[in-house]
C-alpha positions, -999 to +999 in steps of 0.1 A: -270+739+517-307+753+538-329+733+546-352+749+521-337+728+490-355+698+497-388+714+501-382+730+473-374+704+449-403+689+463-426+710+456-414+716+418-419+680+417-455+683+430-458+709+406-449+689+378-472+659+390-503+686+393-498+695+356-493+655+344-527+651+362-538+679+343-533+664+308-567+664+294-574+699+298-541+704+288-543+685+255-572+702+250-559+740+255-530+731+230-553+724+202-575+755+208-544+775+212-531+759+182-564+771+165-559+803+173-522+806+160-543+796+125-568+820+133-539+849+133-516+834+107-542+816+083-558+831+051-596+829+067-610+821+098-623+782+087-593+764+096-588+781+129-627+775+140-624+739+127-593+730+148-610+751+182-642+720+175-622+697+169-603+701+204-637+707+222-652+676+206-622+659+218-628+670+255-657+657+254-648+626+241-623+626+272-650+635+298-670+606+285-643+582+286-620+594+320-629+583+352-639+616+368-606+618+388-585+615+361-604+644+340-593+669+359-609+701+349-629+685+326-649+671+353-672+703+362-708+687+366-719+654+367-704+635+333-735+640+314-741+671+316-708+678+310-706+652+278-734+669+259-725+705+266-689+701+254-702+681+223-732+703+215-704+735+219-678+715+199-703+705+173-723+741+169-685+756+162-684+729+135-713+741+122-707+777+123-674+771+107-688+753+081-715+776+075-701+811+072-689+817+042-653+823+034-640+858+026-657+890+034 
């Protein structure tokens, strides 16, 4: 055994603890990745755009409620400024998903 295997499960553990921290941002690129899976695989592009608003509204509905620390990546500006660009993004996707019409 080197002396390198403790540092090295250390540092996977590190590694795991970084990404747990991580978990809004991480929640949040699921669900747009999940919306774009339905982008490629779905009939029409509705679906796809709805579920990519729904997870930006959702980040902002984390940055508003997280402490700062605990946002992680979220946390870019100061909290409002952050709050209403992610909802004013998340809710103008709504809109242009709701508004384009399907086919074509």
């Amino acid at each position: 055994m080197t002396d390198d295997a403790p540092a090295g499960g250390a540092a996977a553990r590190s590694h795991r603890a970084a990404l747990l921290r991580e978990w809004p941002a991480l929640v949040v690129g699921a669900g747009v990745a999940v919306g774009l899976a339905a982008e490629l695989v779905g009939p029409g592009f509705r679906t796809g755009a709805l579920v990519i608003a729904a997870s930006v509204v959702l980040a902002a509905w984390l940055r508003a409620l997280l402490p700062s620390d605990a946002a992680g990546v979220l946390a870019v500006r100061r909290r409002a400024v952050d709050v209403i660009t992610l909802a004013v993004l998340g809710l103008g996707l709504t809109a242009l998903a709701l508004l384009v019409p399907p086919g074509g």
